[in-house]
C-alpha positions as CSV (number, residue, x, y, z in Angstrom):
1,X,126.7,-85.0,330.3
2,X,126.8,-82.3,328.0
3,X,125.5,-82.8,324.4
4,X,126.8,-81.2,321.0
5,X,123.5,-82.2,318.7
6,X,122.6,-85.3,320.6
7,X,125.7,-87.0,321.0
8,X,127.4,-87.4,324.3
9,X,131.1,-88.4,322.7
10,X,132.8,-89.3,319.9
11,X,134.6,-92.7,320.7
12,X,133.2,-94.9,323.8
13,X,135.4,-97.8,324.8
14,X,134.1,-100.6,326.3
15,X,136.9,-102.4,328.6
16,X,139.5,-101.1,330.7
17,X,142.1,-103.7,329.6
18,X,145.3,-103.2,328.0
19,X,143.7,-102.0,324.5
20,X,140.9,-100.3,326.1
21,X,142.5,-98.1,328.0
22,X,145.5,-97.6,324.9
23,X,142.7,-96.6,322.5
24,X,141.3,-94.1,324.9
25,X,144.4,-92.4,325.6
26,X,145.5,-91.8,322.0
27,X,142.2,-90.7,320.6
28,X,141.9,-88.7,323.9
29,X,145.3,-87.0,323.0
30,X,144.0,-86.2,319.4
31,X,141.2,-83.9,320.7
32,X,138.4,-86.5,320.5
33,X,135.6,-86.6,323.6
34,X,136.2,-89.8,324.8
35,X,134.8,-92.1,327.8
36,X,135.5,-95.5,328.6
37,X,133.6,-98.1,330.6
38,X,134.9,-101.2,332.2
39,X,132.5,-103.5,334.4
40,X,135.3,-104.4,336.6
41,X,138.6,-102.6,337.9
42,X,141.0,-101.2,335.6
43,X,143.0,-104.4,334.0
44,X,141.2,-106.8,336.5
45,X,141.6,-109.4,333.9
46,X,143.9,-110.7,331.1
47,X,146.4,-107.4,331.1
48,X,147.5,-107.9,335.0
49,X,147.9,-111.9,334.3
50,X,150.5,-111.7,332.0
51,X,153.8,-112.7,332.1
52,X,155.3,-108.9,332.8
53,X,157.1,-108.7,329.7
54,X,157.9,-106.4,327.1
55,X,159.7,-108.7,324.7
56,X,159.7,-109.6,321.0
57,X,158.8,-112.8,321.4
58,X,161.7,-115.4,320.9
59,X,159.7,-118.2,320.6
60,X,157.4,-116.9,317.4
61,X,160.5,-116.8,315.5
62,X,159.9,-120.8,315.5
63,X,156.0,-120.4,313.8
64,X,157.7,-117.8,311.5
65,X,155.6,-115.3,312.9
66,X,158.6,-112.4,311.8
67,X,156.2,-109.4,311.0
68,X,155.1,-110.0,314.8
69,X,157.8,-110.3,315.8
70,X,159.2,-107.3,314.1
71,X,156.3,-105.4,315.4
72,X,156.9,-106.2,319.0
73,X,160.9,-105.5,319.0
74,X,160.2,-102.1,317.5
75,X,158.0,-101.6,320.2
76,X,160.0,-102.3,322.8
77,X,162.4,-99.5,322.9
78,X,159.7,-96.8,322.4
79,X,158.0,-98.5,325.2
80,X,160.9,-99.1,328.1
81,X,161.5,-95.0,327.1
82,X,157.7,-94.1,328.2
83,X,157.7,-95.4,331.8
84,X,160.8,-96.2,333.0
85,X,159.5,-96.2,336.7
86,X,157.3,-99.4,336.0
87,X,159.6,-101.0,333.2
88,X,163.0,-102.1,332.6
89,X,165.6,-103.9,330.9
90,X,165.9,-107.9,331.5
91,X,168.8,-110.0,330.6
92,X,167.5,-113.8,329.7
93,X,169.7,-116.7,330.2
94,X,168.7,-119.8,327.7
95,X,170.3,-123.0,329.1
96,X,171.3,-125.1,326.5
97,X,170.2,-128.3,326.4
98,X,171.9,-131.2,324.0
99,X,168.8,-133.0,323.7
100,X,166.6,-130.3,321.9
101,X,167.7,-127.7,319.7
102,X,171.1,-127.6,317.8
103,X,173.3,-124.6,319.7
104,X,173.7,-123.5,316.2
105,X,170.5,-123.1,315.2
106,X,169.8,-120.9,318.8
107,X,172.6,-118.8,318.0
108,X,170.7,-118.3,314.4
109,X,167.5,-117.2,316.1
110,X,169.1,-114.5,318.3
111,X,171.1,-113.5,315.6
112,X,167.8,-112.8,314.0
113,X,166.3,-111.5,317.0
114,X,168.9,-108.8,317.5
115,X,168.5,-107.7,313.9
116,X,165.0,-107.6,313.4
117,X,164.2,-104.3,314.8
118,X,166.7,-101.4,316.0
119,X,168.2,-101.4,319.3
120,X,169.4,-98.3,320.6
121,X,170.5,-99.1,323.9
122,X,169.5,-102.6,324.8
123,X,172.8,-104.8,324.3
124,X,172.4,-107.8,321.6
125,X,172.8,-111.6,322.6
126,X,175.8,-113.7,323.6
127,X,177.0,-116.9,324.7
128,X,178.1,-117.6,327.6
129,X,180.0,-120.7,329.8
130,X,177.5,-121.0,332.4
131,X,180.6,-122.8,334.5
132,X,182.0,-119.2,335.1
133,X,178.4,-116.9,334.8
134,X,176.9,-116.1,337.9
135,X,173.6,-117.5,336.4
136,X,174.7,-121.0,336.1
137,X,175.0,-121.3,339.7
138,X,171.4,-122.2,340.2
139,X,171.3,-124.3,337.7
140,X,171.5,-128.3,337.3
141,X,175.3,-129.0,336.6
142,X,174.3,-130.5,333.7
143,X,173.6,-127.0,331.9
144,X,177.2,-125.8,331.1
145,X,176.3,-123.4,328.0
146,X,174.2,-121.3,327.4
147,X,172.8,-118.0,325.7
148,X,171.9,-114.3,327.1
149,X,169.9,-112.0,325.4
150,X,167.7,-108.8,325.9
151,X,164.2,-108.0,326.6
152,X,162.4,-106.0,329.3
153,X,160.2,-106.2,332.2
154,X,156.9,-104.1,332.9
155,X,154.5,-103.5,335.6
156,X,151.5,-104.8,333.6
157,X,148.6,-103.4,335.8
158,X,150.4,-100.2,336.6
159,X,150.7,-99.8,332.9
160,X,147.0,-100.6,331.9
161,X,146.3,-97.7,335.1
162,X,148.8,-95.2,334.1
163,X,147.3,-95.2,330.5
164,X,144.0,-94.4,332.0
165,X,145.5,-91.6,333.8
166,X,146.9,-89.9,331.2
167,X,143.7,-90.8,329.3
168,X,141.6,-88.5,331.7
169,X,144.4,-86.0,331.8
170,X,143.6,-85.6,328.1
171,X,140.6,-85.1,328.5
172,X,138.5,-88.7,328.8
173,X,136.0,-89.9,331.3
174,X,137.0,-93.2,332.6
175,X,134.4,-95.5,334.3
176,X,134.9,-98.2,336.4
177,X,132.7,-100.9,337.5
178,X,130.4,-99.8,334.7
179,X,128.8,-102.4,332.4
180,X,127.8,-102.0,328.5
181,X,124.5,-103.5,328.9
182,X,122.8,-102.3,325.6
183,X,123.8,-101.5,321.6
184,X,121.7,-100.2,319.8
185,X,123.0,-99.2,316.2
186,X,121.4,-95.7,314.6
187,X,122.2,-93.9,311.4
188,X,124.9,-91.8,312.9
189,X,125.4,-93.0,316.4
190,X,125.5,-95.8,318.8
191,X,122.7,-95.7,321.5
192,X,124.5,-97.5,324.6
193,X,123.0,-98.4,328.1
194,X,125.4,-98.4,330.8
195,X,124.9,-99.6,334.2
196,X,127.1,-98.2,337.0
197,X,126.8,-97.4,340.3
198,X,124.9,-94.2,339.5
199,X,122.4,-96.5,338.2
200,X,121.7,-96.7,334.5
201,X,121.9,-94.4,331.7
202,X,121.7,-94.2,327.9
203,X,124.7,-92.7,325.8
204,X,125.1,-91.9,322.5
205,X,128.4,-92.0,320.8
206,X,129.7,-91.2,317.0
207,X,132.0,-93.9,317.2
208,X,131.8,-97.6,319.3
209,X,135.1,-99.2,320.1
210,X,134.7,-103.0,321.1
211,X,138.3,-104.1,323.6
212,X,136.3,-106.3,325.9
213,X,139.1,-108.9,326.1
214,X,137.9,-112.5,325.8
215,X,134.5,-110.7,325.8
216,X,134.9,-108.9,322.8
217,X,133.5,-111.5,320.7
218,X,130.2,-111.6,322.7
219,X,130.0,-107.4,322.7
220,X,130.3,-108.0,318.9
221,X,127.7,-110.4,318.4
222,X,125.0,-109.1,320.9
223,X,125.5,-105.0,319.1
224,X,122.7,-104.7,317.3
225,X,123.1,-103.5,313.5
226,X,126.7,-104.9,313.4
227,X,127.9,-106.3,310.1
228,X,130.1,-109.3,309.9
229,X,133.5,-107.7,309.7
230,X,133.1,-107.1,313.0
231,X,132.7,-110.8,314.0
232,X,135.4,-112.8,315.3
233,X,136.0,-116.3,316.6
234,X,138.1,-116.3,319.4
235,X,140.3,-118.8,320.9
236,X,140.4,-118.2,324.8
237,X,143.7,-119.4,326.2
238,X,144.2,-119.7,330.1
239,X,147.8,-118.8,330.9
240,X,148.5,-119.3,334.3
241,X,151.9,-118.1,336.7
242,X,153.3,-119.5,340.2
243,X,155.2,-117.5,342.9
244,X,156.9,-119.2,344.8
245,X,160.3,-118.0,347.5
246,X,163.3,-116.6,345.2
247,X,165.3,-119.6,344.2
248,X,168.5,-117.1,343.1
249,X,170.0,-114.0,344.2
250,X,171.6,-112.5,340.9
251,X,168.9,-110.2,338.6
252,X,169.0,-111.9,335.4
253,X,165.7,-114.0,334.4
254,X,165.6,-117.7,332.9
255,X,163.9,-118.9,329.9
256,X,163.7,-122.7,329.7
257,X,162.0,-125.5,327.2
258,X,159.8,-128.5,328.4
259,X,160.5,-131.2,326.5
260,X,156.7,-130.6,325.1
261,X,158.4,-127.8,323.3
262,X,156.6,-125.0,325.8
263,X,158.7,-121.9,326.9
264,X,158.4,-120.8,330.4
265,X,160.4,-117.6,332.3
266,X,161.6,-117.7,335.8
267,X,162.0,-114.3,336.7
268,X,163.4,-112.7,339.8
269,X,160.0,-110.9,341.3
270,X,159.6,-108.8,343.8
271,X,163.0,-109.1,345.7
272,X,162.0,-112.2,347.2
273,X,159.9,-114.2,345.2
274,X,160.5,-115.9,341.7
275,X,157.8,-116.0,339.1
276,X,157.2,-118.6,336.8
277,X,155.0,-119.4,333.8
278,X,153.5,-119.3,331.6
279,X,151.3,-122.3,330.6
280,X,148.9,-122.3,327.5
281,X,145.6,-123.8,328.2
282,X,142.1,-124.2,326.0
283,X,139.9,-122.8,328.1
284,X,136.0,-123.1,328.3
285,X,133.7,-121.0,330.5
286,X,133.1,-118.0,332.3
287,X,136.3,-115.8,332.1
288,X,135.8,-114.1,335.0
289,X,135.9,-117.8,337.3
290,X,139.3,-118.8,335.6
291,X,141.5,-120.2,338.3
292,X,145.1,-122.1,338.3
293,X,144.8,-126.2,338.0
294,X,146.7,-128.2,340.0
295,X,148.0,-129.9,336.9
296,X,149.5,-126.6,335.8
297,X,151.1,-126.1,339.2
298,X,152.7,-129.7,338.9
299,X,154.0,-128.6,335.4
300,X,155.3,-125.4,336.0
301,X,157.0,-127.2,339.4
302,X,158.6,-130.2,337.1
303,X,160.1,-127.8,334.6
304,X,162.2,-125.9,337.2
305,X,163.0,-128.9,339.0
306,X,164.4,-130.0,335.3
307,X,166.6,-126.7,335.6
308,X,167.4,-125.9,338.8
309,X,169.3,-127.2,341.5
310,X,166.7,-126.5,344.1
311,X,163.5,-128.0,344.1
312,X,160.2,-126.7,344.0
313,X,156.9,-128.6,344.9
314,X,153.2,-127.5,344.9
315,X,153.3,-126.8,348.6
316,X,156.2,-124.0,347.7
317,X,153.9,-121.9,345.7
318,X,152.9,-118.6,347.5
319,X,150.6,-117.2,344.7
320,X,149.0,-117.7,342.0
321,X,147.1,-116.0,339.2
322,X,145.4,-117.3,335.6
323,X,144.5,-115.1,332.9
324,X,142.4,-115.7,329.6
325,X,144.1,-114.5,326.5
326,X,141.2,-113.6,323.5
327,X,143.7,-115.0,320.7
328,X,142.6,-115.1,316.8
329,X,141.7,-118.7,316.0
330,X,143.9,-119.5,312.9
331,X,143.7,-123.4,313.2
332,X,146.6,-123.7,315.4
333,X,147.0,-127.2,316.3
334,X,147.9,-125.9,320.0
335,X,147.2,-123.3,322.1
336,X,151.2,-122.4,322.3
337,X,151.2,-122.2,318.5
338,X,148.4,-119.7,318.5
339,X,148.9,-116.6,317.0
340,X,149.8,-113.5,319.4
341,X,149.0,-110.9,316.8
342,X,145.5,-108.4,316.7
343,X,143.1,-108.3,314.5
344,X,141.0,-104.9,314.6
345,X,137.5,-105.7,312.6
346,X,136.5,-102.0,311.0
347,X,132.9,-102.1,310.7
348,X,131.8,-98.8,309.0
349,X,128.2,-100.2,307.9
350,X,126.9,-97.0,309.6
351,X,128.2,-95.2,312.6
352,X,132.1,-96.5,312.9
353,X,132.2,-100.3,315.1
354,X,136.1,-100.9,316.0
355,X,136.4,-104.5,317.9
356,X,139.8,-105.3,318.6
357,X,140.7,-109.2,318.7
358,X,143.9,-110.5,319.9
359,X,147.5,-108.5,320.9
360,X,149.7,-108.8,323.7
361,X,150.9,-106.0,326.0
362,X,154.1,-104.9,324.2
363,X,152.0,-104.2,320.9
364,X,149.2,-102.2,322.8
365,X,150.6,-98.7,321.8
366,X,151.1,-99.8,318.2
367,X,147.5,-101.4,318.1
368,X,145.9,-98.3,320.2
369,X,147.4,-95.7,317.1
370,X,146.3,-98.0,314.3
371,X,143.0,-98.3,315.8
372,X,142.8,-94.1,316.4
373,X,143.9,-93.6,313.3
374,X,141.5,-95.5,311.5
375,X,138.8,-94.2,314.2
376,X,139.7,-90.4,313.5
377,X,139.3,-90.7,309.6
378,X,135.6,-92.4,310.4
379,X,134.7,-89.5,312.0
380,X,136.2,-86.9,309.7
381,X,138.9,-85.9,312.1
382,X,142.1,-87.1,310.6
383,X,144.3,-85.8,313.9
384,X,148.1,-86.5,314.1
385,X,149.1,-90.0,315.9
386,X,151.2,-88.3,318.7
387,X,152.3,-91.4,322.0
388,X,155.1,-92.5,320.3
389,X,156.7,-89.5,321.5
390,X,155.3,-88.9,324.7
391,X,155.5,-90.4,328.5
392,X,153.4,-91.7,330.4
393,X,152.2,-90.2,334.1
394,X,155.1,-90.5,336.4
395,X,158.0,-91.1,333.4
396,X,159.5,-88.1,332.9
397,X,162.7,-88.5,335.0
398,X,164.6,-86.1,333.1
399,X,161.7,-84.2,330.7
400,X,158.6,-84.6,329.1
401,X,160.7,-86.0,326.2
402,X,160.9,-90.0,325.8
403,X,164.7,-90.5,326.9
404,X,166.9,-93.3,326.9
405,X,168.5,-91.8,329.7
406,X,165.5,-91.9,331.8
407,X,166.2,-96.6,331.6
408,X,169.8,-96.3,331.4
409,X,170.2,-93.6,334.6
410,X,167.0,-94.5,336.6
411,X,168.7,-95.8,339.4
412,X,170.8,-92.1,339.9
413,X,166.9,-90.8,339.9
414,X,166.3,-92.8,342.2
415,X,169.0,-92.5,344.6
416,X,168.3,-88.5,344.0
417,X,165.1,-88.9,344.9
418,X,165.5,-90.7,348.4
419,X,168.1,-87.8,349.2
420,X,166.0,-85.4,348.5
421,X,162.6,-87.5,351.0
422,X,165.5,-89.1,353.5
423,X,162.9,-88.9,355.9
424,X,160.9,-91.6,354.3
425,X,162.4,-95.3,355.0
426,X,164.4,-96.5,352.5
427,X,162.0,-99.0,351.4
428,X,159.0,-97.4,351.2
429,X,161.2,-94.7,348.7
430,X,162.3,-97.0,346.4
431,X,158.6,-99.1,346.1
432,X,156.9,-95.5,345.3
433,X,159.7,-94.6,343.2
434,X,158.8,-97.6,340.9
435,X,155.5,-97.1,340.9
436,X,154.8,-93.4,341.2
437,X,157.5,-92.1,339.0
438,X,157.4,-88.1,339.4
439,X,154.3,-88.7,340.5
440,X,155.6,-89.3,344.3
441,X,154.8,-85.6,344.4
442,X,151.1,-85.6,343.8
443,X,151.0,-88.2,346.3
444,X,152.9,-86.4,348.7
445,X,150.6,-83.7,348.1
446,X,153.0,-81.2,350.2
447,X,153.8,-83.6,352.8
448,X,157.5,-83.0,355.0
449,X,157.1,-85.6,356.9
450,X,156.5,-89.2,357.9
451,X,153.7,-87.4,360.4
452,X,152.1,-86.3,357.6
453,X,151.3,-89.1,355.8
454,X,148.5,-90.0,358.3
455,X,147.8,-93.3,359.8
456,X,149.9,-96.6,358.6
457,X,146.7,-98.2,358.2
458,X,149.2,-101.8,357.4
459,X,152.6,-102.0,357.6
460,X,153.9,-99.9,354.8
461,X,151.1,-98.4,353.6
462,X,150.2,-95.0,354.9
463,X,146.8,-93.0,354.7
464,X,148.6,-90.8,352.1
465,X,149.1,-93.4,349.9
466,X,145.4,-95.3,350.2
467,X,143.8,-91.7,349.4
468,X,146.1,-91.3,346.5
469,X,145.0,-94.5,344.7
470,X,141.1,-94.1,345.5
471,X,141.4,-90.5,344.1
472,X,143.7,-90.4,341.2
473,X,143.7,-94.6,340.1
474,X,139.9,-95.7,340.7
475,X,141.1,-98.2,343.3
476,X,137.7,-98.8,345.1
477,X,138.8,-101.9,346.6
478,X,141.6,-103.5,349.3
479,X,142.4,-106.2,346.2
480,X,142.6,-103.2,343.4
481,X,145.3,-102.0,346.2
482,X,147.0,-104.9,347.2
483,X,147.3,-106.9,343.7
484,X,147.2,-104.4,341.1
485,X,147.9,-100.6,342.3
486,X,151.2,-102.7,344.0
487,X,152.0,-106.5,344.9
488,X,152.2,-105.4,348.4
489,X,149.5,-108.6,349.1
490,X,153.1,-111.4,349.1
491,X,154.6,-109.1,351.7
492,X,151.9,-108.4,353.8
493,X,150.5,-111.1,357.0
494,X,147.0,-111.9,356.8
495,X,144.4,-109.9,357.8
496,X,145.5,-106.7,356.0
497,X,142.6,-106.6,353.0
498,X,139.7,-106.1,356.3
499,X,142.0,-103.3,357.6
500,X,142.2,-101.6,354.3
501,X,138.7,-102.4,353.3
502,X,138.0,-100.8,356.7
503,X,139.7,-98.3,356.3
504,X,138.7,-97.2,352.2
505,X,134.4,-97.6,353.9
506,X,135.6,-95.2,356.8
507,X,136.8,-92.5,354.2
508,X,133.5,-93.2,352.1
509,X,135.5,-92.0,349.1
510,X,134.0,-92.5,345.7
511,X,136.7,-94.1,343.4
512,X,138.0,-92.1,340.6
513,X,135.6,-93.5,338.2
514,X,132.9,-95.4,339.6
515,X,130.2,-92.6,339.5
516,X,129.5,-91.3,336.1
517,X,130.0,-88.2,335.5
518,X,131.0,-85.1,332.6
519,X,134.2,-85.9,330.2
520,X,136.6,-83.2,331.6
């Protein structure tokens, strides 16, 4: 790595989470030398356990978290516009139910909802007779009004990946299953140890960016010379999500109250499944060993049984997946009442510390250019905040201009797109139009036919594809492939992770960023 007076980059990143890989990709954009380490794959953790939504958050309207919530709305526009392969609009159905909340008061809050933040194509809320709408079918017959409003659905580990792309197209060097094993702070830089599969090495940096997740408060305390602004109590949540077979046909999504006063989604999920969650648990321990409890599959299970007409029991559930959320303690009596918003602690006791506590997915973009911003004046480079404005790999349908008409017309690009490949089956088109974007092309990589794609080393998965991922999205891994890159693991029969595994040691590709290697 290349040197300008003994230091190796301007901003390193430690974790390839949501806000890792956010951070990166802005101050990458504004001309800084960034690289970014992650021990484990690219959003392994917290940011592909969410609940896949890009939403303001209804529910904080009840803690009177407005500014947050202000801050996500106006976030969620901007952010449906950037990707519209991996994101789109959702339609909620609230059921109303006469023994919690007034219908007035409900009405209030999506009044305030729709206001908060301008909309310029998502439509407002409504009431509807669930007797006549084709979501009350599923439903209990109990439930005869009800509510629809608007959020929107994202791909959350395509997201976290695609930002890292467009980081190292800017410019960044992105490094997977690389640990942070060492801060050191020095008058003008950070002396950092990281230990990948290259072995170890020492890096020095002008600027130290802490987004470890629910790590980030151990990175902070362990950096040696940091000050106490950058020290952070954290209060780890585990959030955990069921699949289980699709319990209705239509395309809208449910949000439902437990009694406890919880929310929890059921959302249609891909094609045939239904996803629900998410529970809100204290959690202790190792974050990497977080797992699903059966009592939180027995919960989940009740509160659709309290909705919907068909049942659901533990032995229904096809997947699940837990997640640890790093949330800002603030004395929250429960872990649902704790406070979604980010914190960034600007340490500038010497060379700049950023550790970044707290945030949810649909505020990453917002957090990433506060954070660059702040970053860039640290080290005398007050550059122009720029992603607002831009797309991210694979999202520019119609231009490299953030469109509405890239959400609102996505199907016709899609339907173009298939004409254009009709010798691809019809499936296979329209699950690497959602995920690939434009960027079928560069996976294509001048193919004409389904010979060319290679071997279909599992059903629906060419050679073509596999290659793609380990070159150009640090997939190093059958998992990284079958549960992050794509969900292709609920539609595939066992045995398919050893084929692929197989097949990824019998290419003995290196994975985009597992070696270490110079910042482009």
């Amino acid at each position: 790595m290349a040197e300008q007076g003994g230091i190796d980059c301007d901003v390193l990143v430690v974790g390839g989470g949501i806000n890792g890989v956010g951070i990166a990709r802005d101050a990458a954009g504004r001309g800084l030398r960034v690289v970014l380490c992650e021990k484990d794959d690219l959003g392994a953790h917290t940011s592909s356990a969410s609940s896949k939504l890009v939403h303001g958050g209804l529910r904080y309207l009840e803690h009177h978290a407005f500014k947050l919530v202000r801050k996500a709305l106006a976030e969620r526009e901007i952010l449906l516009r950037s990707a519209p392969h991996i994101m789109h609009p959702l339609r909620f159905v609230m059921p109303h139910d006469v023994g919690q909340r007034p219908a007035w008061l409900i009405r209030a809050g999506l009044f305030l909802y729709d206001r908060l933040a301008p909309r310029e194509f998502l439509p407002g809320s409504e009431a509807v007779d669930l007797a006549g709408h084709r979501a009350g079918g599923p439903l209990k017959p109990a439930f005869t009004r009800g509510f629809v409003y608007s959020d929107g659905w994202v791909d959350d580990a395509r997201l976290v990946v695609l930002n890292a792309v467009d980081a190292r197209e800017h410019g960044a060097a992105v490094h997977t299953h690389t640990r942070c094993t060492g801060v050191e702070r020095h008058p003008g830089h950070w002396l950092v140890t990281l230990e990948g599969a290259a072995g170890r090495r020492l890096l020095r940096t002008r600027c130290l960016v802490n987004a470890a997740g629910p790590w980030a408060g151990n990175v902070a305390a362990t950096a040696a010379g940091a000050s106490a602004a950058s020290l952070r109590r954290l209060r780890l949540v585990k959030g955990s999500h069921i699949v289980v077979p699709r319990l209705f046909e239509h395309e809208h999504a449910y949000i439902f109250q437990h009694p406890d006063g919880r929310i929890v989604f059921a959302m249609p999920y891909e094609g045939d499944f239904t996803l629900i969650g998410t529970t809100d648990v204290d959690f202790t321990g190792d974050p990497d060993g977080v797992a699903i409890a059966d009592s939180e599959v027995s919960y989940l299970c009740a509160l659709a049984n309290r909705y919907f007409r068909r049942q659901v029991w533990p032995s229904d559930v096809v997947w699940s997946y837990s997640g640890v959320r790093p949330l800002l303690e603030d004395a929250a009596g429960s872990a649902a009442q704790a406070t979604r918003d980010y914190l960034l602690g600007r340490d500038s006791d010497g060379a700049p510390l950023l550790s970044v506590f707290g945030g949810k997915i649909t505020t990453y973009r917002r957090l990433a250019e506060e954070a660059v911003d702040w970053i860039a004046a640290s080290l005398n480079a007050p550059l122009p905040a720029w992603t607002a404005h831009a797309v991210l790999p694979g999202g520019d349908l119609f231009g490299p201009v953030p469109d509405k008409r890239a959400v609102l017309e996505f199907e016709r690009w899609q339907a173009d797109l298939q004409r254009r490949l009709d010798w691809l089956p019809p499936g296979l088109a329209r699950r690497w139009s959602r995920a690939y974007g434009t960027r079928v092309d560069v996976l294509l990589d001048g193919a004409r036919g389904l010979q060319d794609l290679g071997p279909e080393v599992v059903p629906g998965l060419y050679a073509a594809e596999l290659r793609y991922l380990l070159r150009h999205e640090w997939a190093a891994t059958a998992q990284d492939v079958l549960w992050r890159r794509s969900k292709l693991g609920l539609h595939l029969p066992p045995g398919c992770a050893v084929a692929i595994d197989a097949w990824i040691a019998s290419e003995r590709l290196p994975a985009a960023g597992a070696v270490l290697h110079e910042p482009a």
